[in-house]
N, CA, C and O atoms as a Tripos MOL2 file, in Angstrom:
@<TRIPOS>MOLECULE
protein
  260   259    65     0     0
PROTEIN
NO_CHARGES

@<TRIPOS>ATOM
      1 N         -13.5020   21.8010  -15.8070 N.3       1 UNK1
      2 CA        -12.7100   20.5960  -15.6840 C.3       1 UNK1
      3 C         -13.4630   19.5860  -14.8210 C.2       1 UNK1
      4 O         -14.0640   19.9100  -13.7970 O.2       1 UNK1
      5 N         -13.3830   18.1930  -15.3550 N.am      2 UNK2
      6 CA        -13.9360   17.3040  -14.4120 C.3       2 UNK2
      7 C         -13.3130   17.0480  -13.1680 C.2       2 UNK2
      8 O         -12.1150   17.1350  -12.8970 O.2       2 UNK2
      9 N         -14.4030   16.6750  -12.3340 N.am      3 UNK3
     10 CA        -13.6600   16.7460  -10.6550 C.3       3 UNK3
     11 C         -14.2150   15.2660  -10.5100 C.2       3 UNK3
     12 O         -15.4060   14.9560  -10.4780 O.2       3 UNK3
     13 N         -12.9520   14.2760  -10.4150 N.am      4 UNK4
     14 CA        -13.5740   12.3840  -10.5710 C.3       4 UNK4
     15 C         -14.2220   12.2240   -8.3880 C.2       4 UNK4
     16 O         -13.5620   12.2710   -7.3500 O.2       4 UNK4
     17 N         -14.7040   12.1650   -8.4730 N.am      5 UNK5
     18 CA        -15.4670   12.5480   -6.5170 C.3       5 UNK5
     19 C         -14.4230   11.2680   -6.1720 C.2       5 UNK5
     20 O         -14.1830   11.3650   -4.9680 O.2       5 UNK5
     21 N         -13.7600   10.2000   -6.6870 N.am      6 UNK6
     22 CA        -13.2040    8.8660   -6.1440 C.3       6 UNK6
     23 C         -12.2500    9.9260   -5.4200 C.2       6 UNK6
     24 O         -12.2760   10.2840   -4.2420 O.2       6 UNK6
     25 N         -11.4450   10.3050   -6.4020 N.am      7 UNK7
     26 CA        -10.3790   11.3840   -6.2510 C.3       7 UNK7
     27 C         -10.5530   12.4280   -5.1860 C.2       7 UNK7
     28 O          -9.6720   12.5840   -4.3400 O.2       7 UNK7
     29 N         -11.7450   13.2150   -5.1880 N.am      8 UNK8
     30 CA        -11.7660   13.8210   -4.3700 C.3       8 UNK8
     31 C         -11.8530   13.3230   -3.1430 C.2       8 UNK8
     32 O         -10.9290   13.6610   -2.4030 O.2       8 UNK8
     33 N         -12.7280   12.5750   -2.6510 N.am      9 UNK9
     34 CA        -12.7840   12.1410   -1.5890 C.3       9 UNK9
     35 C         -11.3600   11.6890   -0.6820 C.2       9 UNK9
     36 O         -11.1760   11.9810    0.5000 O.2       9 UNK9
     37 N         -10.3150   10.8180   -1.6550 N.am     10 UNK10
     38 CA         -9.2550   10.6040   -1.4870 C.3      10 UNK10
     39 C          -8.6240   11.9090   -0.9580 C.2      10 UNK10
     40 O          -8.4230   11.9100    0.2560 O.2      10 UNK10
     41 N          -8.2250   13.1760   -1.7310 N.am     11 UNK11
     42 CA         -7.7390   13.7380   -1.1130 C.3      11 UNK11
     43 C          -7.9790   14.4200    0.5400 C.2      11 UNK11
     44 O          -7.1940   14.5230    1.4830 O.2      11 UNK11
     45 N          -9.4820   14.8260    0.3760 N.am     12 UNK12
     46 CA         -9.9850   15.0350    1.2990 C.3      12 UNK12
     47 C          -9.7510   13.8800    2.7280 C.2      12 UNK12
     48 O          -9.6050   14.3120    3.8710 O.2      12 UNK12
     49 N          -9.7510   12.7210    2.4660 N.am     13 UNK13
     50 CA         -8.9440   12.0160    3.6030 C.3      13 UNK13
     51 C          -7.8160   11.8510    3.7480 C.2      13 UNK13
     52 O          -7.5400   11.2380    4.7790 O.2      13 UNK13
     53 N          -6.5570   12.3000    2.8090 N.am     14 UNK14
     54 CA         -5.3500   12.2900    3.3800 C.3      14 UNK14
     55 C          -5.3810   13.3290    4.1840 C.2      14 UNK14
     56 O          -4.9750   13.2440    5.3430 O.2      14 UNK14
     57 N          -6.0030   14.7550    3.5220 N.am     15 UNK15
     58 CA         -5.7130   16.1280    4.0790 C.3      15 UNK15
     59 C          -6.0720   15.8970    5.8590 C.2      15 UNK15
     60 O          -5.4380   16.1610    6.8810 O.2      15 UNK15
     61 N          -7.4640   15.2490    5.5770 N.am     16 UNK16
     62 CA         -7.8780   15.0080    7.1910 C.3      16 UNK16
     63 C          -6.8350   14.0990    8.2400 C.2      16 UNK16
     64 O          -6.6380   14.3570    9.4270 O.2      16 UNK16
     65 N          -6.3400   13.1740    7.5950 N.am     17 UNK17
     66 CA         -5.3400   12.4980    8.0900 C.3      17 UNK17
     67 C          -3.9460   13.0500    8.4470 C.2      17 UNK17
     68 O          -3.3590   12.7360    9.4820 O.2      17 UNK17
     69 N          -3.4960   13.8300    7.5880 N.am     18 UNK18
     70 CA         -2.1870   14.7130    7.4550 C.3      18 UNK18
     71 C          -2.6160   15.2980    8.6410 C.2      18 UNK18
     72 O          -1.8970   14.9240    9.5680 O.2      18 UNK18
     73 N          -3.6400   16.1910    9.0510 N.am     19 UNK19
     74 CA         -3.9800   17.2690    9.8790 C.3      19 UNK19
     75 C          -3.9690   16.5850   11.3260 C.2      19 UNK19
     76 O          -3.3740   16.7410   12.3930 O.2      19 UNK19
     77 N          -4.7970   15.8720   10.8700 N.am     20 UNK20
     78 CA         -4.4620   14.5000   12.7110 C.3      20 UNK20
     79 C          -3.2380   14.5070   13.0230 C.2      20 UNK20
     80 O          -3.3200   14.4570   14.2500 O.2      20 UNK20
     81 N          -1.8730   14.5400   12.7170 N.am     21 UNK21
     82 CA         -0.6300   14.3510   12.9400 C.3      21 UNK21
     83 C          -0.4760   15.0710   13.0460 C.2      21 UNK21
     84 O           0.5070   15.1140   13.7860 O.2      21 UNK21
     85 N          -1.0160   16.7100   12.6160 N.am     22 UNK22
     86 CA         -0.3240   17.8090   13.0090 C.3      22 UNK22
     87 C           0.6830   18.3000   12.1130 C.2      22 UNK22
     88 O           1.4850   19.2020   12.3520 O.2      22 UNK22
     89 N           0.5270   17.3660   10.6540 N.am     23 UNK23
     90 CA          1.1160   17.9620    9.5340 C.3      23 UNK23
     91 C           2.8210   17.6590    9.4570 C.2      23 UNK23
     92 O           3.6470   18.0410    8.6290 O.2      23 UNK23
     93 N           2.9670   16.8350   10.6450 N.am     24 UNK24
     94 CA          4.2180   16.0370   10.9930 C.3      24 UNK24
     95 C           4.7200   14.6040    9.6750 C.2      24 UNK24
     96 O           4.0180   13.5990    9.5680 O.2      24 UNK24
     97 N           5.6550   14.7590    9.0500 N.am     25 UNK25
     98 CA          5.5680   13.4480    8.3000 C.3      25 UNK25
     99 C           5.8250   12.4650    9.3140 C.2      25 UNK25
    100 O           5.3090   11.3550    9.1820 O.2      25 UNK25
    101 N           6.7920   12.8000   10.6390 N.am     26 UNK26
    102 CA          7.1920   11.4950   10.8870 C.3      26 UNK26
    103 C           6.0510   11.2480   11.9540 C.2      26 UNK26
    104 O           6.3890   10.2270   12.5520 O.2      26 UNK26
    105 N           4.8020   11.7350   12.4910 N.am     27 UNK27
    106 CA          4.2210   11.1630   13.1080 C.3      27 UNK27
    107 C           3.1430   10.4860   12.3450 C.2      27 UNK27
    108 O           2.3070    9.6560   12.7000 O.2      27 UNK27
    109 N           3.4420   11.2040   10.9120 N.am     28 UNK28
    110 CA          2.4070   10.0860   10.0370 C.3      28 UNK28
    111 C           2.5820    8.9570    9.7020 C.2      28 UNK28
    112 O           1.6420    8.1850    9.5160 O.2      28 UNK28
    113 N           4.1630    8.5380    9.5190 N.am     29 UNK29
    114 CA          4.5600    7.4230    9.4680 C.3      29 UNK29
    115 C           4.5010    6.8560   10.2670 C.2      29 UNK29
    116 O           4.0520    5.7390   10.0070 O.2      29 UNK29
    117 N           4.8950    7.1220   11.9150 N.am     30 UNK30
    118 CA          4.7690    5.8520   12.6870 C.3      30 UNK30
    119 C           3.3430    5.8200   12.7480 C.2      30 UNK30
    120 O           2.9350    4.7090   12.4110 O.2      30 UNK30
    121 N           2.5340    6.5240   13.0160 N.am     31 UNK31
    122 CA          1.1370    6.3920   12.5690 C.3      31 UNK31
    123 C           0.3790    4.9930   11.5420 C.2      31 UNK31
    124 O          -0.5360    4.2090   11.7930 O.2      31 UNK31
    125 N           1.3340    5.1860   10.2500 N.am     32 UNK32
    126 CA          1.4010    3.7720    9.0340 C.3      32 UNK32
    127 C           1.9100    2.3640   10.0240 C.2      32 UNK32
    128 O           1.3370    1.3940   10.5190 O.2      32 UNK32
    129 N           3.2250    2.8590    9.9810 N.am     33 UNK33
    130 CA          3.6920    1.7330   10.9910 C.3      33 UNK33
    131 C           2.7340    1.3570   12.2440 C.2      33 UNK33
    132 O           3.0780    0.2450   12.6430 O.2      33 UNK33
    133 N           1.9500    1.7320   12.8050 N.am     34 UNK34
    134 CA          1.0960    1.4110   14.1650 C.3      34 UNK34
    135 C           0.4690    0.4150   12.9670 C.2      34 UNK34
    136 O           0.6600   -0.7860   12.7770 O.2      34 UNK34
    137 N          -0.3040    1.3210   12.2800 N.am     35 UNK35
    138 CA         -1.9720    0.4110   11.5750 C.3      35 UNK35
    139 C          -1.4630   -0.7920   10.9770 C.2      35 UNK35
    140 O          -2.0020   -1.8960   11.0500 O.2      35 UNK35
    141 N          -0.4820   -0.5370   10.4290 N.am     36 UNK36
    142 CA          0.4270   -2.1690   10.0030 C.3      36 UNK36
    143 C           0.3700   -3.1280   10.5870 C.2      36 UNK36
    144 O          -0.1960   -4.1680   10.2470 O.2      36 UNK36
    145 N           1.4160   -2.7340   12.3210 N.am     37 UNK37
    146 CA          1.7370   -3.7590   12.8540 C.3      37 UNK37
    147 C           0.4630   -4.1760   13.4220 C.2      37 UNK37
    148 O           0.4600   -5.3750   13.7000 O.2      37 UNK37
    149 N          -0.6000   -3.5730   13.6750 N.am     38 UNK38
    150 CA         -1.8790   -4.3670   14.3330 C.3      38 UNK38
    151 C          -2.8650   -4.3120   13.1170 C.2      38 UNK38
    152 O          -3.9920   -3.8510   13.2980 O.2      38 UNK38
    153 N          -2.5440   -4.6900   12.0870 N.am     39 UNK39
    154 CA         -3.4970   -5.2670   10.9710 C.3      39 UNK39
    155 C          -3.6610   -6.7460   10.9950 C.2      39 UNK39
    156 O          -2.6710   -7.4680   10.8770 O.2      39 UNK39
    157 N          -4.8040   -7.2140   11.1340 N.am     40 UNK40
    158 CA         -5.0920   -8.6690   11.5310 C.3      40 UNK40
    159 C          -5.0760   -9.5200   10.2720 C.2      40 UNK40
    160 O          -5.4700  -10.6830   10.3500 O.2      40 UNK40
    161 N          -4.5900   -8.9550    8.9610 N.am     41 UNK41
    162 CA         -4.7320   -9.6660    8.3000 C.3      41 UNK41
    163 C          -2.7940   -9.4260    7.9730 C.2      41 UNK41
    164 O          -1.9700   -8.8730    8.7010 O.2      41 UNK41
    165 N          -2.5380  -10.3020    6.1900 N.am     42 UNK42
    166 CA         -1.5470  -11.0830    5.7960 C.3      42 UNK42
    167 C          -0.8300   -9.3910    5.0520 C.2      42 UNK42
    168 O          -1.3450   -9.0300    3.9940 O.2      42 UNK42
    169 N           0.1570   -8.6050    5.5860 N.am     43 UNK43
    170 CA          0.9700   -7.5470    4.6200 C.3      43 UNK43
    171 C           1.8530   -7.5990    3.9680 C.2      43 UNK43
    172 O           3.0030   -7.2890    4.2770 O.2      43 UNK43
    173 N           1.2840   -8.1910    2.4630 N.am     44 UNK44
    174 CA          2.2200   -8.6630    1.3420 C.3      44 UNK44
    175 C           3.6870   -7.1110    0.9850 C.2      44 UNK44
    176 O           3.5520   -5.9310    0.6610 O.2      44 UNK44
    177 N           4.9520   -7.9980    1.2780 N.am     45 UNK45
    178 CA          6.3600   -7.0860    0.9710 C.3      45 UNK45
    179 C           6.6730   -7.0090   -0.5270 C.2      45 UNK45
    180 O           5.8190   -7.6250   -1.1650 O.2      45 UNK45
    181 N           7.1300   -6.7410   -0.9000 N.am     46 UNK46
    182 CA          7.8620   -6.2060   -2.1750 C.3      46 UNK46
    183 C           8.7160   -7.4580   -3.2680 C.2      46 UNK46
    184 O           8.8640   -7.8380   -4.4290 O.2      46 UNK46
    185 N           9.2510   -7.7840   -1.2340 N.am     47 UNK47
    186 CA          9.9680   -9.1500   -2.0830 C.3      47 UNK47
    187 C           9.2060  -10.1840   -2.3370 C.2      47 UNK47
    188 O           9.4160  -11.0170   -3.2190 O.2      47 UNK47
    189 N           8.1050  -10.1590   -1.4100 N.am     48 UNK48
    190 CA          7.4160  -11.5540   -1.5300 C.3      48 UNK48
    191 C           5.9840  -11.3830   -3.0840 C.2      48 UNK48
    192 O           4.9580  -12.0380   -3.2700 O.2      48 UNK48
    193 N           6.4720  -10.4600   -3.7240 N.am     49 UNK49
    194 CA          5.5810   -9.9050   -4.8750 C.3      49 UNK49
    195 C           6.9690  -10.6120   -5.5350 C.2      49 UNK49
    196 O           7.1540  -11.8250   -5.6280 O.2      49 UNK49
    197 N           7.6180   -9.8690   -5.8400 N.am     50 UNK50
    198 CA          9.2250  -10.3720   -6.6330 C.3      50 UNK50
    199 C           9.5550  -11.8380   -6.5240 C.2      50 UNK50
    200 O          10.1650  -12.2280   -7.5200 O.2      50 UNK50
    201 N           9.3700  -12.6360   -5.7490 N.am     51 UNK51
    202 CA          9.8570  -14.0810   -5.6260 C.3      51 UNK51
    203 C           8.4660  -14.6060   -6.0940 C.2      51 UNK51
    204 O           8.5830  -15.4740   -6.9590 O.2      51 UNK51
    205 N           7.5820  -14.4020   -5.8590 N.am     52 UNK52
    206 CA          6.2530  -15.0880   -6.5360 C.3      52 UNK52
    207 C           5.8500  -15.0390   -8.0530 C.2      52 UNK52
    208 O           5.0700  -15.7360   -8.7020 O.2      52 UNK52
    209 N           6.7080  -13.9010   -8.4180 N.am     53 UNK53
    210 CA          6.5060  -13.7770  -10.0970 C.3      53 UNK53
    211 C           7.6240  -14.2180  -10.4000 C.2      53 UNK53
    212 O           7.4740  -14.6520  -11.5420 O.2      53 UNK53
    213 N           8.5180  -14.3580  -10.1350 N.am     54 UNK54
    214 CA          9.6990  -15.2620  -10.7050 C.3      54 UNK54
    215 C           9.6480  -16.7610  -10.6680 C.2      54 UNK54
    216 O          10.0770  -17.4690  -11.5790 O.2      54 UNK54
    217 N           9.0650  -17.2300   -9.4970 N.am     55 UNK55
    218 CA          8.6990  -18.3510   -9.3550 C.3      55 UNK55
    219 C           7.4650  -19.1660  -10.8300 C.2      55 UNK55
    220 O           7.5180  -20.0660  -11.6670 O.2      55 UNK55
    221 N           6.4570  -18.0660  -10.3310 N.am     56 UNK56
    222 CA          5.4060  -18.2070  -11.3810 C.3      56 UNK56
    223 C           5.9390  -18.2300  -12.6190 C.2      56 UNK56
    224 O           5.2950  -18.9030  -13.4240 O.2      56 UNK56
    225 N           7.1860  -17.5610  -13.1380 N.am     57 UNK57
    226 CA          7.6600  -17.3940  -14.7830 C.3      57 UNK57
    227 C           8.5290  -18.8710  -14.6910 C.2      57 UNK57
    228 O           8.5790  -19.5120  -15.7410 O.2      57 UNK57
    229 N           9.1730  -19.4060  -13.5610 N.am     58 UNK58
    230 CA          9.7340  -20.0940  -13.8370 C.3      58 UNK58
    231 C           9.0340  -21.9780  -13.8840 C.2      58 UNK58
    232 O           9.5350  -23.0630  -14.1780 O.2      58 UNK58
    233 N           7.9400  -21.6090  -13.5110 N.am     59 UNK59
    234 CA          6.9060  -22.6950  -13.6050 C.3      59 UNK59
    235 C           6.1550  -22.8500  -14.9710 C.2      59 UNK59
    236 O           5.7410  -23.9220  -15.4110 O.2      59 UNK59
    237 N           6.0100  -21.3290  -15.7300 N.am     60 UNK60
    238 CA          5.7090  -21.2820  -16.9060 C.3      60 UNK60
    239 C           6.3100  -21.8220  -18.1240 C.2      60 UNK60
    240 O           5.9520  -22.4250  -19.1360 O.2      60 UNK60
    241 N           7.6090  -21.2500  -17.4850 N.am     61 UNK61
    242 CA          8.7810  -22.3540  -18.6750 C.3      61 UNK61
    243 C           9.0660  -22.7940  -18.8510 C.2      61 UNK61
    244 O           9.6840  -22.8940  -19.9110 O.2      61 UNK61
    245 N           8.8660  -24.1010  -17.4450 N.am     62 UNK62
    246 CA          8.7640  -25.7840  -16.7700 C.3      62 UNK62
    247 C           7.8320  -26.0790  -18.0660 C.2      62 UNK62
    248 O           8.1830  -26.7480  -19.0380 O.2      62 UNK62
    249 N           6.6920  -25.5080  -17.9050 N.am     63 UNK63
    250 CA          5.3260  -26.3390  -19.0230 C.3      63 UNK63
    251 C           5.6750  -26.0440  -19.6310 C.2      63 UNK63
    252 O           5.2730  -26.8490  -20.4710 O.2      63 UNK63
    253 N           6.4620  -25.1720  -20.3180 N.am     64 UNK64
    254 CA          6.3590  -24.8470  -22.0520 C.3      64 UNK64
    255 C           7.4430  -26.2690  -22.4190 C.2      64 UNK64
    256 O           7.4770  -26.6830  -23.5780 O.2      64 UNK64
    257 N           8.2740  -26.9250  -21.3530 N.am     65 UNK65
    258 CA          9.1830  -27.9130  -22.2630 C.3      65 UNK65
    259 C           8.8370  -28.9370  -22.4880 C.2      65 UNK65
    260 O           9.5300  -29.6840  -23.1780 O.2      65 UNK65
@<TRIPOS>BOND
     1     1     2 1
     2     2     3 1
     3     3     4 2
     4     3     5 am
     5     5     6 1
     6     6     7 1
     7     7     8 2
     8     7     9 am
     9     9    10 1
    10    10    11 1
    11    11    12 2
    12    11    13 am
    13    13    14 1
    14    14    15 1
    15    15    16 2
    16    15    17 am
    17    17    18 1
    18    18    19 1
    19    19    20 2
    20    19    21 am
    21    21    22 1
    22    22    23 1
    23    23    24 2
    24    23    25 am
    25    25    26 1
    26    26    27 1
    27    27    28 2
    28    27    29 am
    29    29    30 1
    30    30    31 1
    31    31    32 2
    32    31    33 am
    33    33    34 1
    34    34    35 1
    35    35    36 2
    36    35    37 am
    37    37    38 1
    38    38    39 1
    39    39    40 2
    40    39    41 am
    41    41    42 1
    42    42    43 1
    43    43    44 2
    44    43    45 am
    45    45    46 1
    46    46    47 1
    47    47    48 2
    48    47    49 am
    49    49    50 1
    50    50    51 1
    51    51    52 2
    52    51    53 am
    53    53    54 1
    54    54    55 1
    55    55    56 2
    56    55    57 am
    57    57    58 1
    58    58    59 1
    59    59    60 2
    60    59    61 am
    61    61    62 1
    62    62    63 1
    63    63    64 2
    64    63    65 am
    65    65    66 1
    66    66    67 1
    67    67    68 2
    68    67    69 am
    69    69    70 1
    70    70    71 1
    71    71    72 2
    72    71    73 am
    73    73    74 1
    74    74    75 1
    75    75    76 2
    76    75    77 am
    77    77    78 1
    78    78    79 1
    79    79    80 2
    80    79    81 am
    81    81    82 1
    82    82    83 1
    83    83    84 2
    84    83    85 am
    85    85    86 1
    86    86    87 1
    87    87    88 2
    88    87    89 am
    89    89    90 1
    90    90    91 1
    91    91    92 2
    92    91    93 am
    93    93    94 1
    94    94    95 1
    95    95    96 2
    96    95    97 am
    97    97    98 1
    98    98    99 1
    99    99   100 2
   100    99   101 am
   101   101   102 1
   102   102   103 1
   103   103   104 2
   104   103   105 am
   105   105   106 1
   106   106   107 1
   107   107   108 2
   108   107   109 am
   109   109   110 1
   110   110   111 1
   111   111   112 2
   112   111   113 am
   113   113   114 1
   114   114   115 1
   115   115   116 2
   116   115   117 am
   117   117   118 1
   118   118   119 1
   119   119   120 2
   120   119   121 am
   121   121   122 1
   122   122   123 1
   123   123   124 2
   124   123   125 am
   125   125   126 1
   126   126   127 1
   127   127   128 2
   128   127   129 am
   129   129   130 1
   130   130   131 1
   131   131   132 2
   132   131   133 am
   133   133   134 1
   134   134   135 1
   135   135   136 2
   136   135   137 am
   137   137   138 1
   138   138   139 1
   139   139   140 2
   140   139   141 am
   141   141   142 1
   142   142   143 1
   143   143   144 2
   144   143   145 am
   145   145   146 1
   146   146   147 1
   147   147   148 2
   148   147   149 am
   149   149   150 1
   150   150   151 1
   151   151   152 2
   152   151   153 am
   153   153   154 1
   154   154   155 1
   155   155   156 2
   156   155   157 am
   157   157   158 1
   158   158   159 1
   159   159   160 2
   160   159   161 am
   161   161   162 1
   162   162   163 1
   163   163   164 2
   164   163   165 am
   165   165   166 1
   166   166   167 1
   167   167   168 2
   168   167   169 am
   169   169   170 1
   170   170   171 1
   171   171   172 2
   172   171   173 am
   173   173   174 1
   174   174   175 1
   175   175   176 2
   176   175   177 am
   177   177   178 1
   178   178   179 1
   179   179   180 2
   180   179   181 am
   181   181   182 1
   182   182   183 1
   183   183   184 2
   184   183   185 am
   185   185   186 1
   186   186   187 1
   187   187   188 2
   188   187   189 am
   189   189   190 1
   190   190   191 1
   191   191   192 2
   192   191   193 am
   193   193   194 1
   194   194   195 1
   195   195   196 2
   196   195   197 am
   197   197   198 1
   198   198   199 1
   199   199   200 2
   200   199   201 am
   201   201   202 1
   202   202   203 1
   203   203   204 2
   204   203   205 am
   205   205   206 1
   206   206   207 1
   207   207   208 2
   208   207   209 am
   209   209   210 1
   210   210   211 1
   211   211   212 2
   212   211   213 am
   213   213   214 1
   214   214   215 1
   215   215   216 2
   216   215   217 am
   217   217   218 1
   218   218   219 1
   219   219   220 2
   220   219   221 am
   221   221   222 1
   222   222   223 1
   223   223   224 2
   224   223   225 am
   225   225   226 1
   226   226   227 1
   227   227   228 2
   228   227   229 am
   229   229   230 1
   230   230   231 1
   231   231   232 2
   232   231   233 am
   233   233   234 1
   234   234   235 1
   235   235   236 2
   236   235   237 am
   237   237   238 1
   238   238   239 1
   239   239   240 2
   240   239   241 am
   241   241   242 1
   242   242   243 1
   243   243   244 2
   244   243   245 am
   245   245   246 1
   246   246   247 1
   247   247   248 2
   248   247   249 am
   249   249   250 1
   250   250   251 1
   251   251   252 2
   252   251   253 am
   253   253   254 1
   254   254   255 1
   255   255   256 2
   256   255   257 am
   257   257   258 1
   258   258   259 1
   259   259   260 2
@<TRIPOS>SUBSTRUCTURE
     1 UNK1         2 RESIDUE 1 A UNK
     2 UNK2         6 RESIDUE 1 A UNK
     3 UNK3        10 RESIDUE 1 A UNK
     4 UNK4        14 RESIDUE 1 A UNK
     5 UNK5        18 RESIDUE 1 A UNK
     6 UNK6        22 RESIDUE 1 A UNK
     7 UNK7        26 RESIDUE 1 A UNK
     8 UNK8        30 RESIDUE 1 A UNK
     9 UNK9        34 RESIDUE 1 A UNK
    10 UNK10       38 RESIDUE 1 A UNK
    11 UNK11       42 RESIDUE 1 A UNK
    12 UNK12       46 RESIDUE 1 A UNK
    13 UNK13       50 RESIDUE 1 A UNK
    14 UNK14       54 RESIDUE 1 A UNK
    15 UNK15       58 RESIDUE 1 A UNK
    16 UNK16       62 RESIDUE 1 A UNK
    17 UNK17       66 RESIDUE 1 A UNK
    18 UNK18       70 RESIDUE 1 A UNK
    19 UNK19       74 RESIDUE 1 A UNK
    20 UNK20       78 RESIDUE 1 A UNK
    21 UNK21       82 RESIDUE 1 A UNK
    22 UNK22       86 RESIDUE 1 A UNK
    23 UNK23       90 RESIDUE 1 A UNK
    24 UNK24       94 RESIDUE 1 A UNK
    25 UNK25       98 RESIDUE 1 A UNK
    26 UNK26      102 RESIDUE 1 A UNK
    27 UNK27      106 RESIDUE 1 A UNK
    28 UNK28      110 RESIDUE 1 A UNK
    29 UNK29      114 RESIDUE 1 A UNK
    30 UNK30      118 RESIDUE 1 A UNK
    31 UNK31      122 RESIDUE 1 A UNK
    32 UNK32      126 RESIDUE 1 A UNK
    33 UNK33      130 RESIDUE 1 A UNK
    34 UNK34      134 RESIDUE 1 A UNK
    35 UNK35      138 RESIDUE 1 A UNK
    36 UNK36      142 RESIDUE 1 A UNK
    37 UNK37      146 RESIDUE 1 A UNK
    38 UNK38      150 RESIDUE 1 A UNK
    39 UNK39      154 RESIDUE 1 A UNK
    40 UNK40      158 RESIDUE 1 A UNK
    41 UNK41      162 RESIDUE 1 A UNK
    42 UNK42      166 RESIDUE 1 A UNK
    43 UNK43      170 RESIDUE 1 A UNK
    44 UNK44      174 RESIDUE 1 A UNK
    45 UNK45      178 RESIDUE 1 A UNK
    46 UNK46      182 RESIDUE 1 A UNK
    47 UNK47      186 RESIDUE 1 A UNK
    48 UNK48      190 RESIDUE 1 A UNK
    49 UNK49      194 RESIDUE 1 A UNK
    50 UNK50      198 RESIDUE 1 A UNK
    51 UNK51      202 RESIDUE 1 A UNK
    52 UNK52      206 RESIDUE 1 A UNK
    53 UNK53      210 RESIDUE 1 A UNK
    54 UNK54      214 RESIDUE 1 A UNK
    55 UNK55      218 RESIDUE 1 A UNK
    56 UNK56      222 RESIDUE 1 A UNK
    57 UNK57      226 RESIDUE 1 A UNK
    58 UNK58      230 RESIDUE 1 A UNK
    59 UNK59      234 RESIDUE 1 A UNK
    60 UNK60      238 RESIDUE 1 A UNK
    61 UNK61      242 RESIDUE 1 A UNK
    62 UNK62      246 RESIDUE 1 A UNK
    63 UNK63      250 RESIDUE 1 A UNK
    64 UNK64      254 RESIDUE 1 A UNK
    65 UNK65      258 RESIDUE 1 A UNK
């Protein structure tokens, strides 16, 4: 069976990551939550994906009239 190395590697750093926490979910999460809140750049939400494609469809159907 093929082994894709993108893949592998991936797992191989959650596993390493999981293990840093001690195999804890919730210290992995606040863990997420830390790297979040001090990410220096822009962390696009869910909604702000959802209001931008609605927006965008509704600009589309502006030009089509």
């Amino acid at each position: 069976m093929f082994k894709d190395p993108i893949v592998e590697e991936v797992r191989r750093a959650r596993e390493e990551i999981f293990a840093e926490c001690g195999y804890d979910l919730h210290k992995l999460l606040e863990r997420d939550r830390q790297i979040l809140k001090d990410w220096p750049g822009k962390v696009v939400t869910k909604e702000e994906l959802l209001r931008d494609r609605q927006a965008r469809k509704q600009k589309d159907q502006g030009d089509r009239e």
